[in-house]
The first five atom37 places (N, CA, C, CB, O) and aatype in JSON, in Angstrom:
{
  "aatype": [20, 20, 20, 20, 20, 20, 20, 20, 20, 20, 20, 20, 20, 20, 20, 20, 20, 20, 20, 20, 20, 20, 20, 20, 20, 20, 20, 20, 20, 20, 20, 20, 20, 20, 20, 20, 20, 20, 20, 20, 20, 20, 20, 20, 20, 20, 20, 20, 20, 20, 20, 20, 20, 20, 20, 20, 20, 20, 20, 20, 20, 20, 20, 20],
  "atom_mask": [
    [1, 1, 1, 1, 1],
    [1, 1, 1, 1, 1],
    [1, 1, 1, 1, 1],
    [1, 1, 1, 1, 1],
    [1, 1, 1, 1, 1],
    [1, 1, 1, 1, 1],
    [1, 1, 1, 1, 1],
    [1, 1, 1, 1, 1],
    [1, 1, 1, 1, 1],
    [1, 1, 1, 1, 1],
    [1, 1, 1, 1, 1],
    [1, 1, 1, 1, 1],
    [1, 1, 1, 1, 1],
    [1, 1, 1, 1, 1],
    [1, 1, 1, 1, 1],
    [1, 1, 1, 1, 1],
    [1, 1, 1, 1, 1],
    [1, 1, 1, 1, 1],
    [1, 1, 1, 1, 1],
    [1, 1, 1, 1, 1],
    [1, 1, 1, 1, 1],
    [1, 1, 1, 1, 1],
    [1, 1, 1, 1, 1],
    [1, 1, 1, 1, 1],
    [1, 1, 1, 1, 1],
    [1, 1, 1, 1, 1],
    [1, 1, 1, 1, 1],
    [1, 1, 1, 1, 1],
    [1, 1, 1, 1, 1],
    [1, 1, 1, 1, 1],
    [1, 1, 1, 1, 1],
    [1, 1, 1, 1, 1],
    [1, 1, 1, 1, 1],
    [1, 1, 1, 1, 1],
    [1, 1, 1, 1, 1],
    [1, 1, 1, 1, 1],
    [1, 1, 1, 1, 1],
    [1, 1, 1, 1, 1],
    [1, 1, 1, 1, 1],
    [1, 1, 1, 1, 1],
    [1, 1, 1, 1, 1],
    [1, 1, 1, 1, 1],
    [1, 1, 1, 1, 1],
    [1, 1, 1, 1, 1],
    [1, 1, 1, 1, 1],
    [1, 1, 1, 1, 1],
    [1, 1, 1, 1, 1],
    [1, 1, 1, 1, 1],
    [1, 1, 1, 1, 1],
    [1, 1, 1, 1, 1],
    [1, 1, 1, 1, 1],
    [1, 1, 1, 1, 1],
    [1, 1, 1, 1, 1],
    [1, 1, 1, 1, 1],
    [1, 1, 1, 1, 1],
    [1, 1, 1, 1, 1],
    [1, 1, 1, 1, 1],
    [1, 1, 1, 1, 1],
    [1, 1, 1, 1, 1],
    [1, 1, 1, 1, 1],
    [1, 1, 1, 1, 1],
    [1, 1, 1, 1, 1],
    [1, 1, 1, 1, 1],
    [1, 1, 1, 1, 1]
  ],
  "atom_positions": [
    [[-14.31, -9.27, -15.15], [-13.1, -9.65, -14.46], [-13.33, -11.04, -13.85], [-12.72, -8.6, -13.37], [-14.35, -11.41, -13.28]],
    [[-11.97, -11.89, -14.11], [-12.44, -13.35, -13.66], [-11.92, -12.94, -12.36], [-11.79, -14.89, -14.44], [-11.6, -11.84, -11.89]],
    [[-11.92, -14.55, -11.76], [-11.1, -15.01, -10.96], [-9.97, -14.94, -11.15], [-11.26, -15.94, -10.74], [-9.47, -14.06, -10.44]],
    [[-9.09, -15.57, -11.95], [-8.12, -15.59, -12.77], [-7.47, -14.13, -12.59], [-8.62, -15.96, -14.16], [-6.26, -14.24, -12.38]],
    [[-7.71, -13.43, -12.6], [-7.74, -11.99, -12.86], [-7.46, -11.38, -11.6], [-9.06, -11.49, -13.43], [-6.44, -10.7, -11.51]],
    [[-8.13, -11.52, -10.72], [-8.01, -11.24, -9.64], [-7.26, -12.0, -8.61], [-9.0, -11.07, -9.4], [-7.0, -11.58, -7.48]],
    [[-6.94, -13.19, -9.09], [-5.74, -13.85, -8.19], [-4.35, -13.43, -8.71], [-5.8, -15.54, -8.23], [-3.39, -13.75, -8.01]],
    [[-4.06, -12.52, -10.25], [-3.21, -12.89, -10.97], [-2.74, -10.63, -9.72], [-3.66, -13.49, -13.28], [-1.72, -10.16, -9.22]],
    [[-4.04, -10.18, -9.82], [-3.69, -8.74, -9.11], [-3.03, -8.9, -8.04], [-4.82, -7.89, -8.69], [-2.03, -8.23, -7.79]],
    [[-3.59, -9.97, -7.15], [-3.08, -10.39, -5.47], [-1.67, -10.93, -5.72], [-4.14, -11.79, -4.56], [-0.84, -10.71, -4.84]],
    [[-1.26, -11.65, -6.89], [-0.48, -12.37, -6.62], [1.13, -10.56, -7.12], [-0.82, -14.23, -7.69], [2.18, -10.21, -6.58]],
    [[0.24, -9.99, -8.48], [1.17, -8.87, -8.0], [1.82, -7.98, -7.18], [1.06, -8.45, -8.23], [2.92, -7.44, -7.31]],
    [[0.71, -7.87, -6.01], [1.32, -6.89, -5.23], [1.72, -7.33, -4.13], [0.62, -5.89, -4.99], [1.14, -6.88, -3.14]],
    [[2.84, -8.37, -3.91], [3.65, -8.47, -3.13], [4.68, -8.16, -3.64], [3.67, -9.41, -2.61], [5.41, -7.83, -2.71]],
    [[5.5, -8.0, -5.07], [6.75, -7.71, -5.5], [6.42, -5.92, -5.21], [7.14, -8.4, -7.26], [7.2, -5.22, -4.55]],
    [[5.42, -5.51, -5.71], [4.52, -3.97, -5.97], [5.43, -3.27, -4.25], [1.86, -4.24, -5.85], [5.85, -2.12, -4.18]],
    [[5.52, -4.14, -3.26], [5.54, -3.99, -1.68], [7.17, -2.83, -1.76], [5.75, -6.03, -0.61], [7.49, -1.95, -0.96]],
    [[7.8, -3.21, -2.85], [9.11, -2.43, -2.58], [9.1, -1.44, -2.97], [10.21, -2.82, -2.98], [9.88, -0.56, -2.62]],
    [[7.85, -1.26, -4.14], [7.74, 0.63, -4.37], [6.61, 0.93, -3.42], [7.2, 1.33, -6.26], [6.14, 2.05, -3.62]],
    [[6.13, 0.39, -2.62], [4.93, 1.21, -2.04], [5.45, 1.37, -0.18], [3.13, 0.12, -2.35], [4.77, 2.04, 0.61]],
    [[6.48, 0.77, 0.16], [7.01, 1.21, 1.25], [7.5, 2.62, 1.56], [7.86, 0.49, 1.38], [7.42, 3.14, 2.68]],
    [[7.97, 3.12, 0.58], [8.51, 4.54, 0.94], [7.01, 5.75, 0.98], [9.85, 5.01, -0.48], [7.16, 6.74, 1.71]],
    [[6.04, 5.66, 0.41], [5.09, 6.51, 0.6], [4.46, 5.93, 1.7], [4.29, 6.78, -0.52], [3.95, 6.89, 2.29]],
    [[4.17, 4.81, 2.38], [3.6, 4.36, 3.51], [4.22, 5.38, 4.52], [3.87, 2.82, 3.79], [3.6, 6.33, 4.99]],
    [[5.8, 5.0, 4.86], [6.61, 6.1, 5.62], [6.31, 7.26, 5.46], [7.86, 6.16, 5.4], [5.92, 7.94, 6.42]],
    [[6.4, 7.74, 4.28], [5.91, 9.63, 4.09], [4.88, 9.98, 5.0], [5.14, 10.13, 2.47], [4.9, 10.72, 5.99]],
    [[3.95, 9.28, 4.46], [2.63, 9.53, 5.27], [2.02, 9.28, 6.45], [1.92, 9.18, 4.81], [0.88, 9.59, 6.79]],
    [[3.06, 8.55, 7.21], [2.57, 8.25, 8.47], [3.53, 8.96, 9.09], [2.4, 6.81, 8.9], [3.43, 9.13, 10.31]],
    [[4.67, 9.52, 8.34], [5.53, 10.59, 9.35], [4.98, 11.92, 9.0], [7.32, 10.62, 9.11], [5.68, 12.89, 9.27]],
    [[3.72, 12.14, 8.37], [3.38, 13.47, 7.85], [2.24, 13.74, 8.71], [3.05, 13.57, 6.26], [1.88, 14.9, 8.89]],
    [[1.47, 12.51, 9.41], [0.04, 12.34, 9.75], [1.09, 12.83, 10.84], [-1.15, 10.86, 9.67], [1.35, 14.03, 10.96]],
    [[1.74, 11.76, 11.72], [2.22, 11.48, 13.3], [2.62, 13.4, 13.51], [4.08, 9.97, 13.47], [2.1, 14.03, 14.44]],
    [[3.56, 14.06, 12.53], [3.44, 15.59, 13.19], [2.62, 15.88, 12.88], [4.2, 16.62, 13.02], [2.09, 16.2, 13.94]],
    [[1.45, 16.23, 11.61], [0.58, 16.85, 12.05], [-0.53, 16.4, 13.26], [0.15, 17.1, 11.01], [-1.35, 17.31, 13.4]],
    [[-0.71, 15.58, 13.9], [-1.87, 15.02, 14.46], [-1.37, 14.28, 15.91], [-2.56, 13.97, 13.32], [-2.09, 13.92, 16.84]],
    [[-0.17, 14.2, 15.82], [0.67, 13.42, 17.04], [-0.09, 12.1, 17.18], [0.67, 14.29, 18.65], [-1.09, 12.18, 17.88]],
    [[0.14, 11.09, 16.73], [-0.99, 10.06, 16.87], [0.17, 9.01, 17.63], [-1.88, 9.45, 15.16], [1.35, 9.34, 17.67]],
    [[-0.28, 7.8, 18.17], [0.45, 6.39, 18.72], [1.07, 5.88, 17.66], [-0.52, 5.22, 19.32], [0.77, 6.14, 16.49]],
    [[1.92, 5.17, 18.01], [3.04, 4.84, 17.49], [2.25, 3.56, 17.01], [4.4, 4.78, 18.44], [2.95, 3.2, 16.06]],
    [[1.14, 2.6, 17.09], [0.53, 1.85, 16.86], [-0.22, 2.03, 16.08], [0.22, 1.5, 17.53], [-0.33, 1.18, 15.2]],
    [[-0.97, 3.1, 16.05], [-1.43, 4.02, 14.73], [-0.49, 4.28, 13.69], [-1.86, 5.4, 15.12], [-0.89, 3.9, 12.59]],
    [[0.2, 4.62, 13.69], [1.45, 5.19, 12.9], [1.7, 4.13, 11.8], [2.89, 5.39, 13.91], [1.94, 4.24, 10.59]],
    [[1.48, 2.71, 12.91], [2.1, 1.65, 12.16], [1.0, 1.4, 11.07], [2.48, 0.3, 13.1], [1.42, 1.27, 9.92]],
    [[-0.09, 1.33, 11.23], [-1.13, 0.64, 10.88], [-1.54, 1.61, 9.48], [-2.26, 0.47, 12.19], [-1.97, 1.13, 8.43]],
    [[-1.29, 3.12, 9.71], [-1.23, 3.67, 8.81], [-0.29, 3.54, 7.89], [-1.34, 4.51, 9.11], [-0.61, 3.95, 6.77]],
    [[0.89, 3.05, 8.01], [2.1, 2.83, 7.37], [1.79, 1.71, 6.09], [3.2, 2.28, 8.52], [2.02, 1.92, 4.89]],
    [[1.13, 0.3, 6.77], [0.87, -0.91, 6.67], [-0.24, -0.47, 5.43], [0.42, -1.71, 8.14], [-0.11, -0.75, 4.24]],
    [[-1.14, 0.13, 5.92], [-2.29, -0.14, 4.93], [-2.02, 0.77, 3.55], [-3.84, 0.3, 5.68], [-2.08, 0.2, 2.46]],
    [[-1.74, 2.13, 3.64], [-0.77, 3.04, 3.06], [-0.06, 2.1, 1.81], [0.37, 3.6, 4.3], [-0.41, 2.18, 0.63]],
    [[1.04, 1.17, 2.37], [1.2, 0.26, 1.6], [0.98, -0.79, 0.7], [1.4, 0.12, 1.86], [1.67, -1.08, -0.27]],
    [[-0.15, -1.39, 1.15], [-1.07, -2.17, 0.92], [-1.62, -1.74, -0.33], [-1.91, -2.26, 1.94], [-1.39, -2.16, -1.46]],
    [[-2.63, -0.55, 0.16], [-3.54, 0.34, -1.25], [-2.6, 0.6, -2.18], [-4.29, 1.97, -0.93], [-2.7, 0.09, -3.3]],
    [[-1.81, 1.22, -1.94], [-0.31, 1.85, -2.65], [-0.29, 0.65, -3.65], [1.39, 1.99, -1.47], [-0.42, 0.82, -4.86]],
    [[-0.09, -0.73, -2.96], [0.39, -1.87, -4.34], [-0.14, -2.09, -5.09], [0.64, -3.04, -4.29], [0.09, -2.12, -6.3]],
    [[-1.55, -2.42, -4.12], [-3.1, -2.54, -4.8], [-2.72, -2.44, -5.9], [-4.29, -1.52, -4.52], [-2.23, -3.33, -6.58]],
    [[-2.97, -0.94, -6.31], [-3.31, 0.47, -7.25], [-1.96, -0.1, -8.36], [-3.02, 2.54, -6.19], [-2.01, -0.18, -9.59]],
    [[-0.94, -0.41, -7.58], [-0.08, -0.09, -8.89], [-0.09, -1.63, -9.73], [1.76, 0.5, -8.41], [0.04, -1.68, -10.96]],
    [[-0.23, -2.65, -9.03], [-0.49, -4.02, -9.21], [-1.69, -4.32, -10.52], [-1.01, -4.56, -7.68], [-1.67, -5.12, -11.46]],
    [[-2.69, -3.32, -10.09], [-3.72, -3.21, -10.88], [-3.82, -2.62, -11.81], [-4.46, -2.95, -10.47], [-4.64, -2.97, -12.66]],
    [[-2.97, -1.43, -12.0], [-2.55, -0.28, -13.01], [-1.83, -1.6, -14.19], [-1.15, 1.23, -12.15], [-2.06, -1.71, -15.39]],
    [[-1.12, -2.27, -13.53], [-0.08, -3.16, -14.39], [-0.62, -3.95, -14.64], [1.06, -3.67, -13.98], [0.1, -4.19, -15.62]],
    [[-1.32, -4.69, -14.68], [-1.89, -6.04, -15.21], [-3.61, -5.85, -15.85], [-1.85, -7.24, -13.75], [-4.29, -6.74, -16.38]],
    [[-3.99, -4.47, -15.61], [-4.91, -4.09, -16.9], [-4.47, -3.04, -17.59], [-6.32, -3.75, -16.6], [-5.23, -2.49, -18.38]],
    [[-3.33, -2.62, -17.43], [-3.16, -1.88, -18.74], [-2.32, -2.7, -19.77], [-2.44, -0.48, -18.49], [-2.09, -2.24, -20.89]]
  ]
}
């Protein structure tokens, strides 16, 4: 894997951001009742949730 390659993954998953918002939400409204956590937590779980979420699909798409 180049460089190339890996700027071309980063540069995917910002469009990737509009399917990976709705499971961020799932899961940080699934954690917050089971676990009652801060609303600052919540977020951060939301955020990263998202993040991996694009990662994954960003990466799914540009090596398959």
């Amino acid at each position: 894997m180049t460089t190339h390659d890996i700027v071309m993954i980063l540069v995917l998953t910002f469009p990737m951001f509009l399917f990976s918002i709705y499971p961020g939400i799932v899961l940080s409204n699934y954690i917050d009742e089971k676990f009652n956590i801060q609303e600052t937590q919540k977020r951060a779980i939301m955020i990263g949730t998202a993040f991996l979420f694009s990662l994954t699909l960003s990466s799914l798409l540009y090596l398959t």
